[in-house]
C-alpha positions in Angstrom: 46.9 16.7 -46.4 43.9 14.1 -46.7 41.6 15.6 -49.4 38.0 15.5 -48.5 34.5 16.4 -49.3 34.7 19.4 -47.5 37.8 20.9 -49.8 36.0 19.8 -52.6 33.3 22.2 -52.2 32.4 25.2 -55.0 33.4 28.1 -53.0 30.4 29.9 -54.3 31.5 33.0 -52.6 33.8 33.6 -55.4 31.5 32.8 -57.9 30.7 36.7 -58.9 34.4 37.0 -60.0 34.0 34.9 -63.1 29.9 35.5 -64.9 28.7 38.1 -66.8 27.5 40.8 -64.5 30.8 40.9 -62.5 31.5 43.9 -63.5 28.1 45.3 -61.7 29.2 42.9 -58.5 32.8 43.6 -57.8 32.3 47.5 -57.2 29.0 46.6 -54.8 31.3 44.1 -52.8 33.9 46.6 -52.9 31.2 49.6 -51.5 30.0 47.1 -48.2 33.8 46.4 -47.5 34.4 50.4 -47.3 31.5 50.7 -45.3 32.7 47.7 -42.7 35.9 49.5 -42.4 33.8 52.7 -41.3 32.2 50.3 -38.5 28.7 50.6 -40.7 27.5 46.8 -40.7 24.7 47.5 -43.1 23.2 49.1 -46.0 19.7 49.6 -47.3 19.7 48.7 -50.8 18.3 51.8 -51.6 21.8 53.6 -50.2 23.7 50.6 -52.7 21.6 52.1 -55.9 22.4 55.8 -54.7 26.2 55.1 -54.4 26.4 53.4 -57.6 24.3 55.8 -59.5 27.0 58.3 -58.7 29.7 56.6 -61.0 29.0 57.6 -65.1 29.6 53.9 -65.3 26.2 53.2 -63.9 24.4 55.6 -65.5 21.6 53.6 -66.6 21.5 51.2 -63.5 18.4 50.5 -62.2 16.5 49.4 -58.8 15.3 46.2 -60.6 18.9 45.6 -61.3 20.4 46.4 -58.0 17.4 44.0 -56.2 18.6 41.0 -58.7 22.4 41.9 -58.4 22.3 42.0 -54.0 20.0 38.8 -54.5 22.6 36.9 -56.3 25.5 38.1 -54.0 23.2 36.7 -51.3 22.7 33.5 -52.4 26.3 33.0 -52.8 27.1 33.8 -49.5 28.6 37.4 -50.0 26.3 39.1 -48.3 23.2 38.5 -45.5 20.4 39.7 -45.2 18.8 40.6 -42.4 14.5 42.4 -41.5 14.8 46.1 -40.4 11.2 46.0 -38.6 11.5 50.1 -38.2 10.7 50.3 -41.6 7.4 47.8 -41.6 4.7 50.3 -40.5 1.9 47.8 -41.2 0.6 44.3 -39.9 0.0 43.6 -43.8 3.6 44.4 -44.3 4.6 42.1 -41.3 3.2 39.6 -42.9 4.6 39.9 -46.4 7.5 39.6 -45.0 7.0 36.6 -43.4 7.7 38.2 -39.9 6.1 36.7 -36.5 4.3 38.6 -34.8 4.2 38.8 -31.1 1.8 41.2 -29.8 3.1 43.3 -26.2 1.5 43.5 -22.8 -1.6 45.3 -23.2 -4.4 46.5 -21.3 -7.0 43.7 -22.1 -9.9 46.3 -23.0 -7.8 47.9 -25.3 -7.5 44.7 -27.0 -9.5 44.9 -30.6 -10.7 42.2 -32.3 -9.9 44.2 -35.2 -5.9 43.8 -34.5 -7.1 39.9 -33.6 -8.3 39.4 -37.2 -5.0 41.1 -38.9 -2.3 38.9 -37.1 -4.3 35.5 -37.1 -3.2 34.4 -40.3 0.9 35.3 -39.3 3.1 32.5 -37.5 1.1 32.8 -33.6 3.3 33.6 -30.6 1.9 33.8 -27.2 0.1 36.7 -26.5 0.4 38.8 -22.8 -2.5 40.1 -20.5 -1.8 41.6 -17.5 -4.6 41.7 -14.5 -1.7 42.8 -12.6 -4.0 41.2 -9.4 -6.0 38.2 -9.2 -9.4 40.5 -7.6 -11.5 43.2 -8.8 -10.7 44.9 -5.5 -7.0 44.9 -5.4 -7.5 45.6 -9.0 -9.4 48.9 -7.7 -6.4 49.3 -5.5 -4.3 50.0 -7.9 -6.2 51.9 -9.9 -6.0 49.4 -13.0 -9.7 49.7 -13.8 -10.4 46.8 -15.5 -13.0 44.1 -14.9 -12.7 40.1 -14.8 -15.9 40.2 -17.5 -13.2 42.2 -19.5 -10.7 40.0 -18.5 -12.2 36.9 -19.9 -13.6 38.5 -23.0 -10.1 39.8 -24.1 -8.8 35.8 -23.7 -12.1 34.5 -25.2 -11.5 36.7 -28.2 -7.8 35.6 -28.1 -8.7 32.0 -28.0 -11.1 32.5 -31.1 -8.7 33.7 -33.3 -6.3 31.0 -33.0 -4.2 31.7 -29.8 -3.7 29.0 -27.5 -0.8 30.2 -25.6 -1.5 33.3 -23.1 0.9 34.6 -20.4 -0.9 36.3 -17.6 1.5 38.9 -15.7 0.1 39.7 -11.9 2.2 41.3 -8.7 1.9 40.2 -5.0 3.0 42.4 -2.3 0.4 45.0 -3.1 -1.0 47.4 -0.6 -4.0 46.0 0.9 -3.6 42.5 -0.1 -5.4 39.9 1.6 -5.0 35.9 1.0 -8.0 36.2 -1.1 -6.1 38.3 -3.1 -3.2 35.5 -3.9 -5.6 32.7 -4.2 -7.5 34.8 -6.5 -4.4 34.6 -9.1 -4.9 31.0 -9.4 -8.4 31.6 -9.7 -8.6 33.7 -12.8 -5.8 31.9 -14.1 -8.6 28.5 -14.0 -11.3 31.1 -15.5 -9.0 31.5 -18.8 -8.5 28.0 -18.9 -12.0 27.2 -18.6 -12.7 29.5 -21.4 -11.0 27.6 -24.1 -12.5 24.8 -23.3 -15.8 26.0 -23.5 -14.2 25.9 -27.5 -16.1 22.9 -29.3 -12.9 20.2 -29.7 -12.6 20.0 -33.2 -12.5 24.0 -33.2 -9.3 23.9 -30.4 -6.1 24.7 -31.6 -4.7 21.5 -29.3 -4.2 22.3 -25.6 -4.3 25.6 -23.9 -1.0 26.7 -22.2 -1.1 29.7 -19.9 1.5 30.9 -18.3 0.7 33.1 -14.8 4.1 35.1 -13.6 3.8 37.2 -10.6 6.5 39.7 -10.0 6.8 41.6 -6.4 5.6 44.9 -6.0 8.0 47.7 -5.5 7.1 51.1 -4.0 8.4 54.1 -6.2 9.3 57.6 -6.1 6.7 60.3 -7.8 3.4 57.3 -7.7 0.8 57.2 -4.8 2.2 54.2 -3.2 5.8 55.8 -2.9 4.7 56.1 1.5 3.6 52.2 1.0 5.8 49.1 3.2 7.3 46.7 1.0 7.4 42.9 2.0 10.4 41.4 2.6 11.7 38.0 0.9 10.4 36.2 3.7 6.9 37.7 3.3 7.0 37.6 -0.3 8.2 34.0 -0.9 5.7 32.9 1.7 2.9 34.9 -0.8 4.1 32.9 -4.1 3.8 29.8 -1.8 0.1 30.6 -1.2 -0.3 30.9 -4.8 1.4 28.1 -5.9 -0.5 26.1 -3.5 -3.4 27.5 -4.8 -2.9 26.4 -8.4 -2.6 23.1 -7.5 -6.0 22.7 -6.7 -7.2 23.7 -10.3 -9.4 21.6 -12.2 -7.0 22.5 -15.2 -4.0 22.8 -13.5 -1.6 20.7 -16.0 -2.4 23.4 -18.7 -1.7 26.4 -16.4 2.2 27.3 -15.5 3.1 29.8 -12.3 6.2 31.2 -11.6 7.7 34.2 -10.1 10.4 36.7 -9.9 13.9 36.3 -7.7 12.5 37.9 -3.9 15.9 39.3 -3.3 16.4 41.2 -6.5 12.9 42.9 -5.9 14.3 43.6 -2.2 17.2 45.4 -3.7 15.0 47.4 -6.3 13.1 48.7 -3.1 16.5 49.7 -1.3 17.4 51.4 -4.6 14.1 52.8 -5.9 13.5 54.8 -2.1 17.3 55.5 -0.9 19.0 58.6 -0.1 21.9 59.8 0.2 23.1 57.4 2.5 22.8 54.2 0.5 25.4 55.8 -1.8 28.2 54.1 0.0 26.4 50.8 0.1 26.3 51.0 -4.1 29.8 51.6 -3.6 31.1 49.3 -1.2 29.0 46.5 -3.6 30.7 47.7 -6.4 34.3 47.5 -4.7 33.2 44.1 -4.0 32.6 43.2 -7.3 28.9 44.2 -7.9 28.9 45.2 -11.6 26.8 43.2 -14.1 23.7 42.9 -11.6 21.2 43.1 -14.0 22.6 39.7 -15.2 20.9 37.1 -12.9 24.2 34.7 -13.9 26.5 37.5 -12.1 24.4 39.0 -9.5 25.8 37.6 -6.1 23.2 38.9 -3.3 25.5 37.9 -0.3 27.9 41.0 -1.8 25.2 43.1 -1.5 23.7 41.7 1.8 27.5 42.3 3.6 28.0 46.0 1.5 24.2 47.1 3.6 25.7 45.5 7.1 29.4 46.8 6.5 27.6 50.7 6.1 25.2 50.3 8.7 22.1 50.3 6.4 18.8 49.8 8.4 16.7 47.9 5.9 13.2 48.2 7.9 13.8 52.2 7.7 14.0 51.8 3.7 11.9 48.6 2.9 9.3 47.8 5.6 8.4 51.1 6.8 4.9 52.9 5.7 5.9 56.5 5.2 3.8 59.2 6.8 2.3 61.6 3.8 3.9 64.6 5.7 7.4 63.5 5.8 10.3 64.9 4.0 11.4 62.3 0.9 14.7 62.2 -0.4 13.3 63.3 -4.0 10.5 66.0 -2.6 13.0 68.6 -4.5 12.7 66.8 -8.2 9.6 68.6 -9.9 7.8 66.0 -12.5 4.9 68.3 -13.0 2.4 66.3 -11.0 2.1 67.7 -7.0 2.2 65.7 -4.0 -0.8 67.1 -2.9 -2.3 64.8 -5.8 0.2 62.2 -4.9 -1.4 62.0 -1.5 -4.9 62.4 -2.5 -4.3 58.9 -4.7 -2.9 57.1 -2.0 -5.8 57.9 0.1 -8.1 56.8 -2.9 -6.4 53.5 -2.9 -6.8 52.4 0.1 -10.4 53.6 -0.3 -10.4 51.2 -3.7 -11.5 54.1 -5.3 -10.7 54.4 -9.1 -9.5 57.5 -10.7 -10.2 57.9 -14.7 -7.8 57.7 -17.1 -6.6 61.1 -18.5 -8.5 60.7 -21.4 -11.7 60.1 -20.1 -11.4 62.8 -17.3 -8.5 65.5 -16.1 -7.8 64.5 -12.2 -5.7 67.7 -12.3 -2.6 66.1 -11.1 -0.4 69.2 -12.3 1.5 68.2 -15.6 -0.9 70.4 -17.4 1.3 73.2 -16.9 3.9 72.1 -18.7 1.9 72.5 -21.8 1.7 69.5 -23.6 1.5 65.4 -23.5 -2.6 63.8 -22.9 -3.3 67.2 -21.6 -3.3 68.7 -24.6 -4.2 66.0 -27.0 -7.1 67.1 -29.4 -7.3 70.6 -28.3 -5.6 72.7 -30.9 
């Protein structure tokens, strides 16, 4: 055997057998090894100090001893570390911690400037809007209530405190939508560009990069759109194409990305989300066929699933295409989720009047889930 630089290494791992504190080390090393065997990966130090405290031999331990003694097995390699972020309640402790911070999808007027000011000093991630549709009317449609004055505010004050990467999450296939719609996505995608580069230069954090996805809207059971048609991957491709096109006419198109989510997947979801009984055999004719990690786009196959619908007689256009009449039976009419149909059906006719309906808070629509007694219904009352 050639000997190398690579045997010649300290094995640092066994350093804690031979210095002073090893008696302190070998019984900690010994307590994580009984706890892998249990299949428990992990300890909070604090559970290391209470184990040990329970042996007369550590009588006079202490936490200050226990943080130096799981630091020092640490840095030799005996144990990792790792950040429990269920235990960080606070941005403050975030970012004593040294973790990034990545704020969610949020409604863009409940975006705070306050929150803006408490993660601007922590590593910046991109943050995520979502307009859900490029026009104040579709935007009405679906009830999202939210202006593009709003709109552009919540990215101004994004771009202010530091941010210069913003993902922008819209859906096409919505009812009621026009071309003006689509084009409309690229259009307020331009309007966020725009305002960061209303930013003086030497105040810029570099170049803006916004990222506009557009996933395809799928009708669902219990929600005021459940009677809506769905578009079909012809009619849904040919939609991101408008876009696309669309963004390619912006002034500040190199800083703005579009993209969109797999047409046949969403197809599926609608067979799914609106099937009866009947489409239980196609599920399980695709799963004979080797439909099992779907959720995987690497493993989902849609031919396997296109030949399970054809080989049990599945009419797509009856499940997909179709708008439903309000009066007619659905397959989950028997499920009760508190809110009525009657107030399903009163917000469907409200869209398509591009009416808005308040939020809970603001003002009870009496949809029905007060009766089961709690939830926003209930909030500040007692």
């Amino acid at each position: 055997m050639r000997i190398n630089e690579t045997l010649k290494k300290p094995m640092l791992e066994a350093k804690y057998l031979n210095v002073d504190n090893t008696d302190r080390y070998r019984p900690i090393i010994r307590l994580f090894y009984l706890n892998y065997e249990k299949l428990k990966y992990w300890i909070y130090q604090e559970e290391v100090y209470e184990e040990l405290k329970e042996d007369p031999y550590f009588q006079d331990y202490t936490p200050e001893q226990c943080q130096q003694d799981l630091t020092a097995l640490t840095a030799w390699g005996n144990l990792i570390t790792t950040q429990d972020t269920r235990r960080v309640t606070t941005i403050e402790e975030f970012k004593n911690k040294g973790v990034n911070i990545s704020l969610p999808s949020l409604r863009i007027d409940a975006f705070s400037l306050d929150v803006m000011s408490k993660v601007q000093d922590v590593r910046k991630s991109s943050l995520t809007f979502a307009p859900e549709a490029g026009s104040q009317r579709l935007r009405n449609v679906i009830n999202k209530g939210l202006t593009e004055e709003v709109i552009l505010k919540g990215a101004s004050m994004a771009f202010e405190g530091g941010w210069n990467r913003v993902k922008l999450y819209f859906m096409l296939g919505l009812p009621t939508e026009t071309v003006e719609d689509m084009e409309g996505i690229a259009e307020l995608s331009e309007k966020v560009a725009e305002v960061y580069y209303r930013i003086p230069k030497d105040q810029r954090n570099g170049k803006v990069q916004i990222v506009a996805s557009s996933s395809f809207f799928v009708p669902k059971p219990f929600t005021p759109f459940q009677w809506a048609s769905m578009n079909t991957k012809e009619e849904f491709l040919g939609k991101a194409r408008i876009v696309n096109a669309k963004m390619k006419e912006m002034l500040n198109k190199k800083s703005i990305k579009y993209n969109w989510h797999e047409a046949d997947v969403s197809v599926l979801e609608g067979l799914l989300a609106r099937g009866d009984r009947r489409v239980a055999k196609t599920i399980l004719a695709a799963y004979k066929s080797g439909c099992i990690y779907d959720a995987w786009s690497e493993t989902f196959d849609n031919s396997k699933w296109e030949k399970a619908i054809k080989d049990t007689d599945i009419d797509m256009n009856f499940y997909i295409s179709r708008e439903r009449d309000v009066d007619e039976l659905l397959p989950w009419d028997f499920i009760d989720i508190g809110v009525t149909k009657a107030f399903l059906k009163n917000e469907w006719k409200r869209a398509k009047e591009e009416t808005v309906t308040p939020n809970c808070r603001m003002k009870c629509a009496g949809c029905g889930a007060a009766r089961f007694g709690g939830g926003v219904c209930f909030e500040n009352k007692n």
